[in-house]
C-alpha positions in Angstrom: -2.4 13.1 -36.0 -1.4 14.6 -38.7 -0.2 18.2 -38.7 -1.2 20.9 -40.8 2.0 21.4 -42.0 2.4 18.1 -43.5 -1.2 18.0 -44.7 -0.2 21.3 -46.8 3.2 19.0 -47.8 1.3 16.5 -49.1 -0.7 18.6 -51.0 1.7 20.7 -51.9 3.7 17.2 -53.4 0.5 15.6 -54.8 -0.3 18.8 -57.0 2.8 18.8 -58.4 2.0 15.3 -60.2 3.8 13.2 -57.7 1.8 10.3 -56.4 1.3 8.5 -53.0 4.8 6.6 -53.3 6.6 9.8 -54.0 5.5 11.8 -51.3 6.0 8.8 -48.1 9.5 8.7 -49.2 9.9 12.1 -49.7 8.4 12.7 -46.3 10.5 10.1 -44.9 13.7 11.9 -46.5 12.3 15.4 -45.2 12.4 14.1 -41.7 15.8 12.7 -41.4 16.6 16.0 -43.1 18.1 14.2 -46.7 17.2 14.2 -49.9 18.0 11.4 -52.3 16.3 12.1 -56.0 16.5 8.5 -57.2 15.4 7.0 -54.0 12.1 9.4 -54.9 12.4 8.5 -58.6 12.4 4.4 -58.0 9.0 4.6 -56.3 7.0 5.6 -59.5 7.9 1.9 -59.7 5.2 1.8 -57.0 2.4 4.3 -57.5 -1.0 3.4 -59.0 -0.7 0.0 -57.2 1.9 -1.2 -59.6 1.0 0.9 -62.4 -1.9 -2.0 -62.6 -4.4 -1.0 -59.6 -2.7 -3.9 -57.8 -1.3 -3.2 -53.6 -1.6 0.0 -53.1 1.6 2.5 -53.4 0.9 3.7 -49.6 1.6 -0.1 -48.5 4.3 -0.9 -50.0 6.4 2.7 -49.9 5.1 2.0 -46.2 6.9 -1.0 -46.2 10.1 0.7 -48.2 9.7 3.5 -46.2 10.3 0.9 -43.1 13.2 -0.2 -45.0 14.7 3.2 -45.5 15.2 3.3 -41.4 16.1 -0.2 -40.8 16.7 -2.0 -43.8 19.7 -3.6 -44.9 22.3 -1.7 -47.5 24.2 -4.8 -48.3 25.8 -8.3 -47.3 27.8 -6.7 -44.9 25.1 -5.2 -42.9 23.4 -7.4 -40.4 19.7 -8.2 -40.3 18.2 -5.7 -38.3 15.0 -7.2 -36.3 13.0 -4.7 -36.1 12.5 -4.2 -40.1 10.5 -6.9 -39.9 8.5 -6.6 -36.9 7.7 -3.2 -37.7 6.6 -4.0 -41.6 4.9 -6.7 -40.0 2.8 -4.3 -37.8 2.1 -2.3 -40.3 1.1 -4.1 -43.3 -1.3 -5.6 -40.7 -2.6 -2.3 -39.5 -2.8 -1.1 -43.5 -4.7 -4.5 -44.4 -7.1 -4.3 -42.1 -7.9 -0.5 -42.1 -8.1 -1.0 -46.1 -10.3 -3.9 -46.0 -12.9 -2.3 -43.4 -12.8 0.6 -45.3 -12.6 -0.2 -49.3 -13.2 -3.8 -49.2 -9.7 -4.7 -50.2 -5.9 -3.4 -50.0 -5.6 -2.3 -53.7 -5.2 0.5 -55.3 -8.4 -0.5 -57.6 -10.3 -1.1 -54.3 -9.6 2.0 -53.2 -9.6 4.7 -56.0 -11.1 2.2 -58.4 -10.0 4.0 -61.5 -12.2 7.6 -60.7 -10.0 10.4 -60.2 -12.6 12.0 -58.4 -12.7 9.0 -55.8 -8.6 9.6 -56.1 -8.2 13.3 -55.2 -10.8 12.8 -52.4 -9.2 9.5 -50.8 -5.5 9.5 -51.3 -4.4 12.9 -49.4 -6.1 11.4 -46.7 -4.9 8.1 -46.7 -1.7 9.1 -47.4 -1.8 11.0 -44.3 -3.4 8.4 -42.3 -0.5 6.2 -43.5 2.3 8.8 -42.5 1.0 9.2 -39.0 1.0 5.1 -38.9 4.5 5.1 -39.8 5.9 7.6 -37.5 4.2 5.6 -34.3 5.0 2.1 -35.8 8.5 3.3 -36.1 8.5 5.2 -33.0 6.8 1.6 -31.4 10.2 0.0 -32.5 12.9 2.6 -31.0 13.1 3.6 -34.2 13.7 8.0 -34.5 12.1 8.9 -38.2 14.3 12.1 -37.2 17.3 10.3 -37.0 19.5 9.3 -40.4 21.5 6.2 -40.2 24.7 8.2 -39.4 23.1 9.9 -36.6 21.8 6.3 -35.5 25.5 4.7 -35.5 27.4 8.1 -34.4 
């Protein structure tokens, strides 16, 4: 369950403008104790389902999120196996959570357009979402305190 604390963060993030993308990956960043501005800054790419009400930003910087911790960096880095079992688990759990809950995994399903419906859904979500992440990673020996050079040292 969420804690307090990170309820406040995301608050805290989503009144300073950021959206839903934003604030995974900053959260992400925050626990392995980095910062990386235009990691942050390449998930407005994300946010608003697409900019188009399409997958919502809190499944896919899920899934980026996933990629953050075991991802690969470049041809030289091997494919690690649990990047895709663990998107794979939680897409699943996001799709069908979404689907029982809104009737669909996009952002127009889900906030349809109303800002009201937005300020009242997406802190929660988004929170819902973090504490997802944090056990799907933790399901794949995967420590969202742990940067990759802490992993390899």
């Amino acid at each position: 369950m969420t804690s307090i604390d990170t309820s406040f963060r995301i608050a805290e993030l989503l009144a300073s403008g950021l959206k839903c993308s934003h604030v995974l990956m900053l959260l992400a960043l925050e626990a392995r104790g980095e910062s990386d501005p235009r990691l942050v800054k390449a998930m407005s790419g994300l946010a608003l389902g697409l900019g188009q009400g399409f997958n919502c930003g809190c499944l896919t910087a899920g899934c980026a999120v996933i990629g953050l911790y075991a991802g690969r960096a470049d041809a030289a880095d091997d494919e690690d196996p649990r990047c895709a079992a663990a998107i794979d688990d939680f897409s699943g759990w996001f799709h069908a959570m979404a689907k029982d809950a809104w009737g669909g995994i996009d952002c127009a399903d889900i906030m349809q357009f109303d800002e009201a419906l937005q300020a009242q859904r997406c802190p929660t979500l988004i929170a819902s979402v973090w504490d997802r992440l944090e056990a799907t990673l933790a399901d794949h020996g995967i420590d969202p305190a742990l940067s990759d050079a802490a992993e390899e040292a």
